[in-house]
VEXMIKE-419691 format. One record per residue (C-alpha): residue in three letters; x, y, z. Coordinates in Angstrom, 2 decimals. Each point is the difference from the previous one (the first is absolute). Layout:
N
<"ala"; <X; Y; Z>>
...
//
This chain:
315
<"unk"; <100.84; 139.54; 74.17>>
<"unk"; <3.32; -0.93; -1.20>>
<"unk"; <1.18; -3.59; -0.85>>
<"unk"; <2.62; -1.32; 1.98>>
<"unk"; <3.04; -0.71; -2.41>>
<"unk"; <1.48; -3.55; -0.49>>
<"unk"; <3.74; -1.01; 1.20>>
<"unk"; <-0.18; 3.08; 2.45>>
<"unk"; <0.24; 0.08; 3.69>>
<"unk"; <-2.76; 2.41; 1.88>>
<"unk"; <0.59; 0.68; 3.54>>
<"unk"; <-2.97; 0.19; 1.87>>
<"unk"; <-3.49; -1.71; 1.71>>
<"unk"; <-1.01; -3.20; -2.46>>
<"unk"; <-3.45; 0.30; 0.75>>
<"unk"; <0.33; 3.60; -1.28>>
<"unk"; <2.27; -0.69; -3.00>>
<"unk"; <-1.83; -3.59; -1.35>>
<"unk"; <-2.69; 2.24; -0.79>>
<"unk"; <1.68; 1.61; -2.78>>
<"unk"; <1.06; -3.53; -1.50>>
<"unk"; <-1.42; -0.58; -3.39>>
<"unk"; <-2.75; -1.94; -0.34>>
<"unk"; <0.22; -3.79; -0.30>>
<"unk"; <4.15; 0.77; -0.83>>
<"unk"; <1.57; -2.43; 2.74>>
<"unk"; <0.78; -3.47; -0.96>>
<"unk"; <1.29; -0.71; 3.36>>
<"unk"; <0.13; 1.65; 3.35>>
<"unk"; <2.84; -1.48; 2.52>>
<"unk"; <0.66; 1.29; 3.43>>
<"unk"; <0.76; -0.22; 3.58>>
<"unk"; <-1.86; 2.08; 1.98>>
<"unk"; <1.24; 1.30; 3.61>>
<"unk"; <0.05; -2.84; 2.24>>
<"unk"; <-1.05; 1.90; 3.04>>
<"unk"; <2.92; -1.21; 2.47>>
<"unk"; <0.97; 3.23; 0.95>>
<"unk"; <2.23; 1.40; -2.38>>
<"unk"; <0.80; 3.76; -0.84>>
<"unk"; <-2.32; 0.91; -2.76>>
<"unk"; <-2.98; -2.34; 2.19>>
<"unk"; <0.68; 1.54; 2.98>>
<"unk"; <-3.29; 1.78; 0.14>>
<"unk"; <-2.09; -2.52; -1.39>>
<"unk"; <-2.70; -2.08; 2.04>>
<"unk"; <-1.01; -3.36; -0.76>>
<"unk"; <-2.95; 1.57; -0.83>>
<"unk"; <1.60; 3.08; -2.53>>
<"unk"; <1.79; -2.74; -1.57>>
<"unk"; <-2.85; -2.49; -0.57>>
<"unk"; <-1.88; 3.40; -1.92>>
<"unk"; <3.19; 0.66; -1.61>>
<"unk"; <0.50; -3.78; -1.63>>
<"unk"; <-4.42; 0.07; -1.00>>
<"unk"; <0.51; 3.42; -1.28>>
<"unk"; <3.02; -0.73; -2.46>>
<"unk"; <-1.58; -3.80; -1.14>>
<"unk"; <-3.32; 2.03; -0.53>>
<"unk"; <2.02; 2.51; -2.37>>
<"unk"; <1.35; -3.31; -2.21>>
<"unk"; <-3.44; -0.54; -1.47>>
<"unk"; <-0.34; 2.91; -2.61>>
<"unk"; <3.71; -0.20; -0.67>>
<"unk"; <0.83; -3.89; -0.65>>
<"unk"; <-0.91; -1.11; -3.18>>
<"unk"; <-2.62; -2.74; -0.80>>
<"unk"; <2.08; -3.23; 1.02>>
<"unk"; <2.51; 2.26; 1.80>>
<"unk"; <1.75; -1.23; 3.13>>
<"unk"; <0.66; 1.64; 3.41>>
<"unk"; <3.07; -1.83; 2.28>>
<"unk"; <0.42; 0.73; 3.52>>
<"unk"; <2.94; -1.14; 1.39>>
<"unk"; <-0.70; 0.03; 3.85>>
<"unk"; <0.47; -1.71; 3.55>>
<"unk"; <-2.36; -0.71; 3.02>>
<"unk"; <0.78; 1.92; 2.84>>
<"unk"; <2.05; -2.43; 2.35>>
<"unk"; <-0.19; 1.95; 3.21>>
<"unk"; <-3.52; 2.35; -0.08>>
<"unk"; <-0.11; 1.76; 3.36>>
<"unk"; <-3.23; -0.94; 1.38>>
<"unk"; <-1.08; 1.63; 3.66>>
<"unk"; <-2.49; -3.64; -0.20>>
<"unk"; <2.70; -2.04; 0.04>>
<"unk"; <0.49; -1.97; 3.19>>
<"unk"; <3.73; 0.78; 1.92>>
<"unk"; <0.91; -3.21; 0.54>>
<"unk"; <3.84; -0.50; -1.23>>
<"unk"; <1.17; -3.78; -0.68>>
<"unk"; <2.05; -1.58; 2.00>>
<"unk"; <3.79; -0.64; -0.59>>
<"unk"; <1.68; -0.77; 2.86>>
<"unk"; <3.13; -0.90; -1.83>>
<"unk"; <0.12; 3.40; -0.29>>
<"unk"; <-0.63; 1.42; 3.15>>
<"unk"; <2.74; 1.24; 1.66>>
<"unk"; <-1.43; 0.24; 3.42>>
<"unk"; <-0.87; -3.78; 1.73>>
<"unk"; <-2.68; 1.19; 1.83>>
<"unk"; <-2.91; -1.43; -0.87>>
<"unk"; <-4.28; 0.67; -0.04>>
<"unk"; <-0.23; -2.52; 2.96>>
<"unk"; <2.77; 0.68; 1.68>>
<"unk"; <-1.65; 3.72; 0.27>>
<"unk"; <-3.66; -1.40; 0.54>>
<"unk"; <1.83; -1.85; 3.06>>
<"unk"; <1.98; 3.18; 1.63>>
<"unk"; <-3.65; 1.77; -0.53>>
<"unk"; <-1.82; -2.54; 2.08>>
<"unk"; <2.51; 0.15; 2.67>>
<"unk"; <-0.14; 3.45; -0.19>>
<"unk"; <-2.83; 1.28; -1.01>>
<"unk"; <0.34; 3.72; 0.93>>
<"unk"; <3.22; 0.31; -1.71>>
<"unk"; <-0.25; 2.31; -3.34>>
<"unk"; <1.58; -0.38; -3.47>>
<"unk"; <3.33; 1.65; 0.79>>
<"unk"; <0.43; -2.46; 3.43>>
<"unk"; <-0.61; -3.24; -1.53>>
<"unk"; <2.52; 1.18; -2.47>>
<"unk"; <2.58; 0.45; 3.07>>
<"unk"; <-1.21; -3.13; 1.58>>
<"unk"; <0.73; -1.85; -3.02>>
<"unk"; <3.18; 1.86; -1.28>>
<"unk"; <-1.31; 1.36; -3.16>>
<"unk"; <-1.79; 3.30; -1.65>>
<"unk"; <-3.36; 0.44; 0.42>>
<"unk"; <-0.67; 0.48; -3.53>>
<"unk"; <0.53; -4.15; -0.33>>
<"unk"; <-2.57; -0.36; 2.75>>
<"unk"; <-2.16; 1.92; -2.24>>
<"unk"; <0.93; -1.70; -2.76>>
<"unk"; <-0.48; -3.76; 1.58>>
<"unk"; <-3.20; 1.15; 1.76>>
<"unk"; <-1.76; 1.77; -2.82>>
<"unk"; <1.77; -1.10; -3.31>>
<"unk"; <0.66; 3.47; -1.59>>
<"unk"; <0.51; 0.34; -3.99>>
<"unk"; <3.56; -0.23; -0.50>>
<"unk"; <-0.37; 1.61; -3.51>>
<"unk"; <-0.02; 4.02; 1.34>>
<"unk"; <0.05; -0.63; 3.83>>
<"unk"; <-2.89; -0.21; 2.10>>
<"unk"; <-2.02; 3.37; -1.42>>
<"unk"; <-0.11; -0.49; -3.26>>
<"unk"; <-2.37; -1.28; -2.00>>
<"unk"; <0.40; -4.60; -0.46>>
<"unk"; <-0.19; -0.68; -4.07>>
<"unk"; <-1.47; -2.67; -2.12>>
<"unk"; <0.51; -1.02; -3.82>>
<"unk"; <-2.62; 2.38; -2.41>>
<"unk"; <-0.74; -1.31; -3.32>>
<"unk"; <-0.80; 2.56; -2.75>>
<"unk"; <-0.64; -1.96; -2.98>>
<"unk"; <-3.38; -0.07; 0.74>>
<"unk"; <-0.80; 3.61; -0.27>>
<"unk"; <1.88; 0.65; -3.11>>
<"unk"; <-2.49; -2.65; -1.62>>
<"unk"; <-2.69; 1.58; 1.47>>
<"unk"; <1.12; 3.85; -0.87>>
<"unk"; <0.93; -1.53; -3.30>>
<"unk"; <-3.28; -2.00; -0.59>>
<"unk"; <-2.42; 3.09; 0.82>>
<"unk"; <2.09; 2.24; -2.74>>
<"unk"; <-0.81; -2.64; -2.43>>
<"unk"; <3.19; -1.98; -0.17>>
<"unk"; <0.53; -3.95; 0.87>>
<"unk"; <2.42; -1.90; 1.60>>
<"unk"; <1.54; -1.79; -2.76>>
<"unk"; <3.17; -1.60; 1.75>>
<"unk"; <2.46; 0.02; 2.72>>
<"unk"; <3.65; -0.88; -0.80>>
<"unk"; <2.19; 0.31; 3.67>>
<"unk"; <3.77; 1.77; 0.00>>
<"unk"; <2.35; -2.59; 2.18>>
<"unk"; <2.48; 2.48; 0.84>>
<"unk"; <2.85; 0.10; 2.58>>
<"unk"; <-0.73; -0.72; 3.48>>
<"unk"; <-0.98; 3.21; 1.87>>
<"unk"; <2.61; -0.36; 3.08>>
<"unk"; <-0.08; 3.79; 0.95>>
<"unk"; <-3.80; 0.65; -0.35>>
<"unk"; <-0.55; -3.41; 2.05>>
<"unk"; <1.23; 0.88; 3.37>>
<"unk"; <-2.72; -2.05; 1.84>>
<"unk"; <1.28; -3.07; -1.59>>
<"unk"; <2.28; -0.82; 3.21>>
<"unk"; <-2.67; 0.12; 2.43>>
<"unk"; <-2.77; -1.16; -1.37>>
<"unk"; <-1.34; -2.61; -2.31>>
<"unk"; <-0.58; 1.83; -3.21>>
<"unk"; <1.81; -0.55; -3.18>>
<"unk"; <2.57; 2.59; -1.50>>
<"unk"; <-1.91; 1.53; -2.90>>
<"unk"; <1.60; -1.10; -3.36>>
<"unk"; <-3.15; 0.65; -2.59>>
<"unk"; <-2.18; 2.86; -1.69>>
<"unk"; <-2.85; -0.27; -2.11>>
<"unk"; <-0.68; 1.04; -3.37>>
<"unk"; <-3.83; 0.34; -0.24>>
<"unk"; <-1.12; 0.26; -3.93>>
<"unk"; <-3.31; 1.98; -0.65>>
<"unk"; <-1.52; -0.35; -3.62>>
<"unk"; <-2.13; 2.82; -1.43>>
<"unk"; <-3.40; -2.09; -2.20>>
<"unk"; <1.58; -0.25; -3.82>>
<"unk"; <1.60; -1.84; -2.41>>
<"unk"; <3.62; -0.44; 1.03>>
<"unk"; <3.27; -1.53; -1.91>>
<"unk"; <1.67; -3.35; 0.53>>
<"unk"; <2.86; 0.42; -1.22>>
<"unk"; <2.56; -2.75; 0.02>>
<"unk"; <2.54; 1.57; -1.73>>
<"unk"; <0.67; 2.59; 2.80>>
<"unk"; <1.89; -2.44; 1.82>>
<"unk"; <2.99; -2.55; -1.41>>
<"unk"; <-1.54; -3.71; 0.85>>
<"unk"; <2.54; -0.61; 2.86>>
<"unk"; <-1.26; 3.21; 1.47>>
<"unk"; <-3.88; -0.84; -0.07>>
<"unk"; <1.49; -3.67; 1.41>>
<"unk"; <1.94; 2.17; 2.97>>
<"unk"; <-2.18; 2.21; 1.20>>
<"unk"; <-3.14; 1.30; -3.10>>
<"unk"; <-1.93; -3.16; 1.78>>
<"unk"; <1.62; -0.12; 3.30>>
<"unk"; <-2.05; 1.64; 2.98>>
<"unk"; <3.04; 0.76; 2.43>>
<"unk"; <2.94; 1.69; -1.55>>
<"unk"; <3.22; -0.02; 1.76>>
<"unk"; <1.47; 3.67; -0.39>>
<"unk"; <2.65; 0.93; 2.01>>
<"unk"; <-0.85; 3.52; 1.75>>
<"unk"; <1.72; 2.89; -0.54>>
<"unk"; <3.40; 0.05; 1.77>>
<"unk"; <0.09; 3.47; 1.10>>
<"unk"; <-2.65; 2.47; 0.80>>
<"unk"; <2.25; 3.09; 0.68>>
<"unk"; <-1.76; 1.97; -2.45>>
<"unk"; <-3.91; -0.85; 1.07>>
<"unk"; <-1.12; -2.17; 2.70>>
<"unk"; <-2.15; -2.22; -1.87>>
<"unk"; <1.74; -1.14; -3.62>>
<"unk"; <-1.66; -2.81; -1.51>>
<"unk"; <3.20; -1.98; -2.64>>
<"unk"; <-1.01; 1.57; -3.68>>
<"unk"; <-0.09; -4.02; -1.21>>
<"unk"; <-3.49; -0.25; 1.74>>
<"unk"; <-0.78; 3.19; -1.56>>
<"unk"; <1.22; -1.79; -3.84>>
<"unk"; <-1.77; -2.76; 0.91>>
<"unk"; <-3.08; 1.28; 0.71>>
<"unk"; <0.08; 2.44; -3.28>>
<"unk"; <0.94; -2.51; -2.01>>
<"unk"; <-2.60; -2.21; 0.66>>
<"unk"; <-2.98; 2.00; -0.18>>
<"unk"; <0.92; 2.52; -2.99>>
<"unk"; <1.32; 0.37; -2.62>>
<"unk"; <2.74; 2.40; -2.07>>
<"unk"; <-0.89; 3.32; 0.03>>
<"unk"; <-2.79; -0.52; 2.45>>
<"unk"; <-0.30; 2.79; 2.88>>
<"unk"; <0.49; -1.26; 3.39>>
<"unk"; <-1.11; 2.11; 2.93>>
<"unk"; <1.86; 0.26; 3.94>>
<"unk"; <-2.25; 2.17; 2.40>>
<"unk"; <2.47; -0.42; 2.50>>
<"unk"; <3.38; 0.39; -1.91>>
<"unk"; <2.33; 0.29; 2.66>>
<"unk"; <3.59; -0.18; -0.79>>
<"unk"; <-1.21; -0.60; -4.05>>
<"unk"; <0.36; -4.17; -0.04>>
<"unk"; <-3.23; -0.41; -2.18>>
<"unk"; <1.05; 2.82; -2.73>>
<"unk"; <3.23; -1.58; -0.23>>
<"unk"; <-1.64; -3.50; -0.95>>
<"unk"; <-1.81; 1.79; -2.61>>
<"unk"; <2.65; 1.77; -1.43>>
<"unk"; <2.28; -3.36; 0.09>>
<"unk"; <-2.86; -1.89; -1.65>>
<"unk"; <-1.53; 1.98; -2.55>>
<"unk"; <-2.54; 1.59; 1.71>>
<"unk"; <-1.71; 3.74; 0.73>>
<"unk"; <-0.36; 1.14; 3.21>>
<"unk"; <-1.46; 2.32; 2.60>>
<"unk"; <0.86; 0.87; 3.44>>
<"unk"; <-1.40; 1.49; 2.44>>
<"unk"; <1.90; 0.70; 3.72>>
<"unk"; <-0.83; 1.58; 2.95>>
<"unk"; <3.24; 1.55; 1.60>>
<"unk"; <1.75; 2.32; -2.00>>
<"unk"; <3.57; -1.57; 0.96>>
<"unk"; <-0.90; -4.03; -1.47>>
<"unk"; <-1.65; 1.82; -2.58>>
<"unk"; <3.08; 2.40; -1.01>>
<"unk"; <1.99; -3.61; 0.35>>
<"unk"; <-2.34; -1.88; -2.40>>
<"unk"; <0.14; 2.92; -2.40>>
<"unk"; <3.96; -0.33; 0.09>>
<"unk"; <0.10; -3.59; -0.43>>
<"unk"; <-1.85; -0.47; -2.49>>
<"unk"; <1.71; 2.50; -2.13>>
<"unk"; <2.96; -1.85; 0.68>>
<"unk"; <-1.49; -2.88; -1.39>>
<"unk"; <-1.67; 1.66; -3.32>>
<"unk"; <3.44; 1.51; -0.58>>
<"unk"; <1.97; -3.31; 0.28>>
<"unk"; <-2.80; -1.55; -2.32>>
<"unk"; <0.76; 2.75; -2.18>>
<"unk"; <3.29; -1.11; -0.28>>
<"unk"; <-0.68; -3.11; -0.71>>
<"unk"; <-2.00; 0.50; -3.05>>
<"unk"; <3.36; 1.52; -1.41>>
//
């Protein structure tokens, strides 16, 4: 079986590829996996599929970390999990309403009337009958009345569990304060949920001696951030190129403070190249491995880029 090479981007299935990682080679692993919200290259994926997927790639870290190696997933909880459980009950804003008609003004016109169907107490009372429905029976507002009401789903837990069967431990969690979501937080105005504005960076430790190494870091960085839990990144400001771009200084940070020069850092999940860019800007090896052929092809191009300008700069 061949050996995948180091600072090379491979196109193709992780859980297919990792297996032709060297042996105990990775210092570090950081990634973000699909975030199963629907997007183009997750459009066939289950809850389910994607669970396996997420086990199946943690369970292929064991052989290749080395002893004290780290794994880093940056990830978020699902904010809105479609859930065919989940009551239909919608909250109640009537500041927002832009019908006055109210749940007992219809209970009333039903009692006087109590042959009339939806569609005449809606002409009794001057309004459509979907707001009867609505007042009567308190539809989900978030997809209409038919689809599917959803609820916050934490997924923490089952990385420490796939994690903790292949062998590896939860060794800390640092959390991303990004920008405030706005566009991905659409049921902000109607209900009473808060607009998502965090992601978590959950760090798995494979059993063996590891370095503490304080010269990684100048002493105003381990003061701002090398001790701090919550680091305040701003997010990327444009994600024309792939839908879900993490800001390369997360990336840095992250390398930088769990290897060292010349260490090889792994990305399962390479995307648009962020992680192999890090490495390259830091001193470190990389390999990446991408699914679609088009990030893939854009990783590959970037990160030439970047070699060449570095070439340039040693001259």
């Amino acid at each position: 079986m061949k050996i995948l090479d180091i600072n090379t981007v491979y196109c193709g299935d992780s859980r297919q590829l990792m297996k032709q990682i060297e042996p105990e080679s990775i210092a570090l692993s950081f990634w973000s996996p699909p975030y199963f919200l629907g997007k183009e290259y997750e459009k066939d994926n289950t809850y389910e599929s994607w669970q396996q997927l997420l086990k199946e790639v943690i369970e292929l870290h064991f052989d290749i970390l080395k002893p004290g190696g780290f794994m880093v997933i940056n990830i978020a909880d699902i904010l809105a999990f479609q859930d065919e459980k989940m009551p239909r009950i919608m909250g109640m804003n009537p500041a927002n309403r832009k019908c006055a008609v109210t749940r007992e003004m219809i209970l009333r016109a039903k009692s006087e009337h109590p042959d009339y169907n939806r569609d005449q107490l809606a002409a009794l009372l001057n309004c459509s009958e979907q707001t009867v429905d609505r007042r009567l029976n308190g539809n989900n507002i978030r997809g209409g009345k038919y689809a599917a009401g959803t609820h916050v789903k934490l997924v923490g837990g089952n990385l420490e569990q796939y994690a903790y069967d292949a062998g590896l431990f939860l060794y800390d969690k640092r959390i991303w304060k990004k920008d405030p979501a706005w566009a991905n937080s659409r049921w902000t105005t109607n209900t009473l949920k808060a607009v998502s504005e965090t992601e978590d960076l959950y760090v798995f430790w494979k059993p063996g001696e590891y370095v503490v190494n304080r010269e990684r870091l100048l002493p105003e960085e381990w003061r701002d951030w090398g001790y701090r839990q919550i680091w305040e990144i701003a997010s990327v400001r444009s994600n024309d190129v792939h839908p879900a771009m993490f800001p390369i200084e997360l990336a840095q940070r992250v390398i930088r403070l769990y290897t060292d020069k010349g260490d090889l850092v792994l990305d399962p999940f390479l995307g648009s190249g962020t992680t192999a860019l890090a490495a390259i800007q830091t001193g470190r090896n990389f390999i990446g491995i991408e699914m679609m052929e088009k990030y893939a092809d854009l990783a590959a191009k970037k990160i030439s880029n970047e070699q060449a300008v570095l070439c340039l700069d040693l001259f």
